[in-house]
N, C-alpha and C positions, 0 to 999 in steps of 0.2 A: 501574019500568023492566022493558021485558023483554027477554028474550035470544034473539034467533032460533035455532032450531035449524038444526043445519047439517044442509047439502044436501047431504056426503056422508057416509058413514061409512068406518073402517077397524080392521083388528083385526092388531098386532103379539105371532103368536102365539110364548112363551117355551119354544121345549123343546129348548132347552144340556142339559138332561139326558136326552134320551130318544138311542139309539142303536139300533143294527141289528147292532150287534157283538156276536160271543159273547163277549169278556172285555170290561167296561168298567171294571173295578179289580185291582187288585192282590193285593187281597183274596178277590176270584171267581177269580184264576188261582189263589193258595196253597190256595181249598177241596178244587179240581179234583186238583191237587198231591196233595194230604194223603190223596182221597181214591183216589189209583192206587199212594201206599208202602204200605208196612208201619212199622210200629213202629219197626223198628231202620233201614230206608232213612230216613224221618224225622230219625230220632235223627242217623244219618251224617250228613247235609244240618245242620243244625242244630248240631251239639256244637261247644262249645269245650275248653280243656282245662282239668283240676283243680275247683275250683269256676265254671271258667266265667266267674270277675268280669271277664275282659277282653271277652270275647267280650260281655257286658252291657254294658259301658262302652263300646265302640265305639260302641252305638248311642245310650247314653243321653247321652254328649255334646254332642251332635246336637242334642238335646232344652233344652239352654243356652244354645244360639246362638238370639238372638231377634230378628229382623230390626224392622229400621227402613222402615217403608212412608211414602212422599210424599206429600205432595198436589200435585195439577197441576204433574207432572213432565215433563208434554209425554211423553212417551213412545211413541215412534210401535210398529207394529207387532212386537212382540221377535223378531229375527231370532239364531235356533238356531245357525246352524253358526258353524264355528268349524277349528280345523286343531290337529293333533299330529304335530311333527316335518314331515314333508311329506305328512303324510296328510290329507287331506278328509273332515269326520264334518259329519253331518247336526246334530251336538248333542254335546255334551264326552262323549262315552262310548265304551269300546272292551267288549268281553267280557271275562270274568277268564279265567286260564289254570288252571282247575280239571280234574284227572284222575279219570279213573272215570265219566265221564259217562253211559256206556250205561248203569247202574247206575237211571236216570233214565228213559231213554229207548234202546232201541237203535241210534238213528240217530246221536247222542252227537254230536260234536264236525263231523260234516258239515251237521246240521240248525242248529246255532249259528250255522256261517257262513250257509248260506244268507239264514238271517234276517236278520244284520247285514246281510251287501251289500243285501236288500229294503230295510232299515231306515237303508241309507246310514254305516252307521257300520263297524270294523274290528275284527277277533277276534286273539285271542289264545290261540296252541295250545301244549297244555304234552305235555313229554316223555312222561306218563303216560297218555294219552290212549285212547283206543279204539279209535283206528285210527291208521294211519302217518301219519305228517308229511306222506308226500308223499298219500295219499288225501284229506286233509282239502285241503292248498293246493291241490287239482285239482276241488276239489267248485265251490267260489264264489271270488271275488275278495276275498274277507275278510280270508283269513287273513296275515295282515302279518309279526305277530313272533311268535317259537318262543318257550319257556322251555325253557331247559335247570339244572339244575343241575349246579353246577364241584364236582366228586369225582372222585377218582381221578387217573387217570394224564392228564396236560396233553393229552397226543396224542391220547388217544379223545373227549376232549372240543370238542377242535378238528376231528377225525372228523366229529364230530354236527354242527358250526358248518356245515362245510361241507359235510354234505348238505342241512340248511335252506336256506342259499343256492342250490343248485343247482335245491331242491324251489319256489322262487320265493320265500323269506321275504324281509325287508327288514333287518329287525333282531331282534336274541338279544334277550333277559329274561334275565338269570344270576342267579340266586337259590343260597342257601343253607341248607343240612340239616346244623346240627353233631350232631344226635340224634335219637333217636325220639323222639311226642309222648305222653302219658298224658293221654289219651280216654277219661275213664271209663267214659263211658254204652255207648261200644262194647267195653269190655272187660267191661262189665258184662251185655251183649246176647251176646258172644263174635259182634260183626259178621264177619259175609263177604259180600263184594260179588254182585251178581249176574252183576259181569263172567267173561263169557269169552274174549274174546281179550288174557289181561291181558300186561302186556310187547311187545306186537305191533312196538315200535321197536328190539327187539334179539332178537339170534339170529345163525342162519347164512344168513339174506340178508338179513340189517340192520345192525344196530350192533353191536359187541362188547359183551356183558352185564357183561363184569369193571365198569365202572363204577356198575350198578346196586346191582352183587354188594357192592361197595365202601360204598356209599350205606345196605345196610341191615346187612352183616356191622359194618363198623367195625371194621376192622384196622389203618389207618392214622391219624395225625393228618389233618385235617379243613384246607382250605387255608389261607391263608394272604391279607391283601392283599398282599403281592408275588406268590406265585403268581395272585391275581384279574388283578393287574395283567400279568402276564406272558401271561394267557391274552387278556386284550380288545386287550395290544400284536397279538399274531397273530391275531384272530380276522377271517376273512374275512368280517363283517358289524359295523355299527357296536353297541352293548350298551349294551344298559341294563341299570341293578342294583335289580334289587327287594329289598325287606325294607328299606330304607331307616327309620327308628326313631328319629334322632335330629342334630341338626347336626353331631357326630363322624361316622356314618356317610356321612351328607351329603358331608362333607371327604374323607374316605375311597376313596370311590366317584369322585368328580370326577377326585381326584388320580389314582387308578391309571388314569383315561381312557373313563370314561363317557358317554354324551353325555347321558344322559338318567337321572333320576330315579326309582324306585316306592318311593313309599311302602307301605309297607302289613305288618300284624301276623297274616297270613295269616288275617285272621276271627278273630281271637284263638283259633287252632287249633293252636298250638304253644309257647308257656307261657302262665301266668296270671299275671296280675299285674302286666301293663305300663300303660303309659299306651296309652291310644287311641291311634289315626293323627292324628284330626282333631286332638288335640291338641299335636301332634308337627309337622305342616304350615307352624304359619306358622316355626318355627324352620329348617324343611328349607329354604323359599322364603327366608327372610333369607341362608343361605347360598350359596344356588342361583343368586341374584342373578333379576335379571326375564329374561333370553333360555334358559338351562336349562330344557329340559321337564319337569315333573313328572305323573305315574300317580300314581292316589290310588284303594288301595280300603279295607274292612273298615269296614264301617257305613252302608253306601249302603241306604235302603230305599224313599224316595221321590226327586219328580224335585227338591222342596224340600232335600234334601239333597246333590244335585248343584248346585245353586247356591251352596250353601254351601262346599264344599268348592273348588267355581272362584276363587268369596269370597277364601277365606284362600290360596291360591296354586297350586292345581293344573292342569295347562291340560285334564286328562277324566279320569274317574272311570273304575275297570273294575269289574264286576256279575258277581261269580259266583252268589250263592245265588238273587238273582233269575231269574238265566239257567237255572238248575237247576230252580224250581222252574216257570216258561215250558216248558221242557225236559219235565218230569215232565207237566206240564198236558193238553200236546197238539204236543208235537215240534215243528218248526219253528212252526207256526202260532200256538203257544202261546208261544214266543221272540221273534216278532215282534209277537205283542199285547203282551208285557211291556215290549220296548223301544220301543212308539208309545205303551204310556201314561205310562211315566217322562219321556218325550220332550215330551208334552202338560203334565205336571204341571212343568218345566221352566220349558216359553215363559209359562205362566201365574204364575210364581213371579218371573220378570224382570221380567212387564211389573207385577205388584204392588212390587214393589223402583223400579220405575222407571228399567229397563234396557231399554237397546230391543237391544245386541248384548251375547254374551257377555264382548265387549273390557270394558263397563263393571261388570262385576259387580267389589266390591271391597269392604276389609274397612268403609267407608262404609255398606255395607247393614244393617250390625248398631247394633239400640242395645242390645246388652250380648253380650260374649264372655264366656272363663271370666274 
């Protein structure tokens, strides 16, 4: 028998991996990264506290969740976005609200934002920042919600609420500082930042300092949930309470009038020896009930890990060290190649789960949790 040769030819050529981009990993930002610190900017970016085992465990959690892949799951295109609160994200992710940023980069918390609005998603600016509140919410369309921490006197902290409202935020972060944290590695380095406009949100044409002064003198007992609660009754913006750790907190936090959830063990950057977030998540969400939003960070490192954390009940993850090291890379441009490749490693982790929208990602994806 023979087999005619065919009369045309054609060539499907495969290069999914070649690109025209200066970062096409994550891995080539962190070299970039590692190679514009020093030693001890390094060590800052990275340390956790004591021995470190939380800060280890955050991510190696992660590393247990072992997904369940389908076969012919029909899965059409995996479409990314997704919504927090009444915010529009191109994909579950917001910025973390990390201070000291210029330490990084000197455009610090202005280059953040621009890149998220590039990148479609929304930032998060903390009171510690590099520049004022109102610099950063005037650069880009980013920046949504402040963090502030609740110290001190109720009044000056409602001060601060409502210049963020006025500066255009949407919504507070209230976080808490009952102590300083033991850093080794930076006590061992004797770190000091390269910041120099450090404090830039307080002074004599800003904010009254006594609450900063409060935050690291520790003169006074440390709040209270009724004091939390007294402060988000009057806070001229709605609040969410980061640091969230546990279904008590959870309870906590609701009851004194939260709308919104953060989970998160600050990077395991303030004691050691807790549980992880991600292990702490699905108890928060059993609480939270399904229409509460929850924030999820500390152990985010790929876009696999944002699916996972959507998974167990978070509705967007927020990135600081990655954003840091984006940051440290090459300034905005370097924060928005971070966040278009977490974003890519994402849609390609759905459409393996066999999710075609974030709505369906759920704890079904896994064939084995802890």
């Amino acid at each position: 028998m023979t087999i005619a040769a065919p009369t045309q030819t054609s060539s499907i050529l495969d290069d999914r991996f070649h690109s025209d981009r200066k970062y096409t990993t994550l891995r080539g930002i962190t070299a970039r990264a590692r190679h514009h610190m020093s030693e001890s900017t390094w060590d800052y970016l990275w340390v956790g506290t004591g021995d470190e085992r939380t800060a280890e465990r955050n991510t190696a959690k992660f590393d247990e969740l072992l997904f369940e892949t389908p076969l012919f799951a029909g899965v059409s295109n995996p479409d990314t976005t997704t919504s927090l609160f009444d915010l529009d994200l191109s994909f579950p992710l917001v910025t973390a609200p990390f201070g000291q940023e210029a330490t990084f980069h000197p455009d610090g918390h202005l280059a953040i934002g621009r890149a998220a609005e590039a990148m479609g998603v929304r930032q998060m600016v903390p009171v510690a920042a590099s520049y004022t509140l109102e610099e950063i919410a005037a650069a880009s369309s980013a920046p949504v919600m402040y963090q502030m921490t609740l110290v001190g006197d109720e009044q000056l902290a409602l001060d601060m609420a409502n210049r963020a409202k006025a500066a255009g935020y949407r919504y507070l972060v209230a976080t808490y500082s009952p102590i300083r944290q033991w850093r080794e590695r930076l006590i061992e380095n004797r770190f000091s930042s390269r910041l120099t406009r450090e404090n830039v949100n307080f002074g004599p044409d800003a904010s009254d300092p006594a609450g900063l002064q409060e935050l690291i003198a520790f003169t006074e007992p440390r709040w209270t949930w009724a004091q939390a609660k007294s402060f988000i009754s009057k806070s001229p913006l709605p609040v969410i309470v980061k640091g969230v750790q546990s279904a008590h907190d959870a309870e906590a936090a609701l009851d004194a009038g939260a709308v919104g959830l953060y989970v998160s063990n600050y990077g395991g950057r303030t004691i050691d020896r807790t549980l992880s977030t991600i292990e702490v998540l699905p108890e928060v969400r059993a609480v939270a009930g399904p229409d509460v939003p929850i924030v999820f960070d500390s152990g985010i490192r790929r876009g696999s890990d944002i699916a996972a954390a959507v998974a167990l009940g978070a509705n967007a993850v927020a990135i600081g060290r990655i954003t840091a090291l984006g940051l440290a890379a090459d300034g905005q441009a370097g924060v928005e190649a971070a966040l278009q490749i977490l974003r890519e490693e994402f849609w390609m982790t759905m459409g393996h789960l066999g999710c075609s929208s974030v709505a369906e990602l759920g704890p079904h994806v896994f064939r084995r949790t802890f």
